[in-house]
Rosetta silent file (secondary structure, phi, psi, omega in degrees, C-alpha in Angstrom):
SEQUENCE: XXXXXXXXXXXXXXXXXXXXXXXXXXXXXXXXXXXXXXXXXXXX
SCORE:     score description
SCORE:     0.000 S_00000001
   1 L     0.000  126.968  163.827  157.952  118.206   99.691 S_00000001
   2 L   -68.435  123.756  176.457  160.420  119.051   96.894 S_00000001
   3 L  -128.528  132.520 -169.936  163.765  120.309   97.739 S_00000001
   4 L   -52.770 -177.776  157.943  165.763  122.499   95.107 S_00000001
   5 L  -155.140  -24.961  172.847  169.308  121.334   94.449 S_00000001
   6 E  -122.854  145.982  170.541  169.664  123.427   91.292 S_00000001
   7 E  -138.718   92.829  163.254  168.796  126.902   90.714 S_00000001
   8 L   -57.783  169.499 -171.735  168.920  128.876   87.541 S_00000001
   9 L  -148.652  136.385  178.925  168.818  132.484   87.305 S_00000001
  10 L  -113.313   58.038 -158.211  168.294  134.390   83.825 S_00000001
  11 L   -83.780  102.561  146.841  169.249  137.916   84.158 S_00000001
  12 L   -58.213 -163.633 -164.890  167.685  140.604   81.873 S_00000001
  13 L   -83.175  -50.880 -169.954  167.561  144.061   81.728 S_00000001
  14 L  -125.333  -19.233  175.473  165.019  144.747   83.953 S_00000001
  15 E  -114.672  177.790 -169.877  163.813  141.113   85.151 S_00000001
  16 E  -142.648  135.555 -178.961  164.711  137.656   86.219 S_00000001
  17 E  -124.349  129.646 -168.961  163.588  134.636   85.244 S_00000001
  18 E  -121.011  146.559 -173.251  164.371  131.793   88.227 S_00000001
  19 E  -165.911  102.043  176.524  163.958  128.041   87.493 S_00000001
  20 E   -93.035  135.074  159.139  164.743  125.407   90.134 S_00000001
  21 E  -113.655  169.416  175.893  165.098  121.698   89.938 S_00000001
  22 L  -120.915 -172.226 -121.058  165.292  118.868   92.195 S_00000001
  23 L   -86.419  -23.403  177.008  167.790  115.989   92.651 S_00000001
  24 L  -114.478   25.919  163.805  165.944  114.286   89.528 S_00000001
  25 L    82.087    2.941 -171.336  166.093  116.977   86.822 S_00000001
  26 L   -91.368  150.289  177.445  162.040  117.303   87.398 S_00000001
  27 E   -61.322  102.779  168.261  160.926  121.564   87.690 S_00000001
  28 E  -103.460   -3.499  178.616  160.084  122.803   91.065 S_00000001
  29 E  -153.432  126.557 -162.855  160.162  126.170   90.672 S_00000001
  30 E  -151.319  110.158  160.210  159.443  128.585   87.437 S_00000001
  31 E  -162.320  162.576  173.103  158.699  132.501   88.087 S_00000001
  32 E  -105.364  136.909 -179.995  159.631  135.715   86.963 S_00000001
  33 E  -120.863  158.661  173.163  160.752  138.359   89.155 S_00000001
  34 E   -98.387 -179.618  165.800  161.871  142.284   88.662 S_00000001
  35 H   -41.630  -66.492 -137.155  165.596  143.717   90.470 S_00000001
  36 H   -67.983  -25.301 -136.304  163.494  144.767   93.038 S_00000001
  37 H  -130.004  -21.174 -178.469  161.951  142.055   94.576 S_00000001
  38 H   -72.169  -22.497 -176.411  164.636  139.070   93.687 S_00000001
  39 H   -93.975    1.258  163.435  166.528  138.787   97.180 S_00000001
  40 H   -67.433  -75.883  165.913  162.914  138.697   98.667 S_00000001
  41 H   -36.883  -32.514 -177.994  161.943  135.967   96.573 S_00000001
  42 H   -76.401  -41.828 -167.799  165.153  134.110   96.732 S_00000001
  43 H   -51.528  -33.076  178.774  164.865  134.053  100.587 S_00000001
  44 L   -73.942    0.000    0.000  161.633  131.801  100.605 S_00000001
């Protein structure tokens, strides 16, 4: 199991682009989300 430690967050106009890492700079998480839907998504 992979556990973030970093989380970017890229906030457009209408979207999000979220991109997590873990404790050793490797990608665990890459997705795009709209406004609507990001504190859903952040929550998992």
């Amino acid at each position: 199991m992979n556990t973030m430690t970093l989380l970017g967050i890229d906030i457009g106009k209408h979207s999000f682009h979220l991109h997590g890492q873990d404790s050793k700079g490797h990608q665990v998480l890459r997705k795009k989300t709209n406004r609507g839907q990001l504190l859903s998504t952040l929550a998992q």
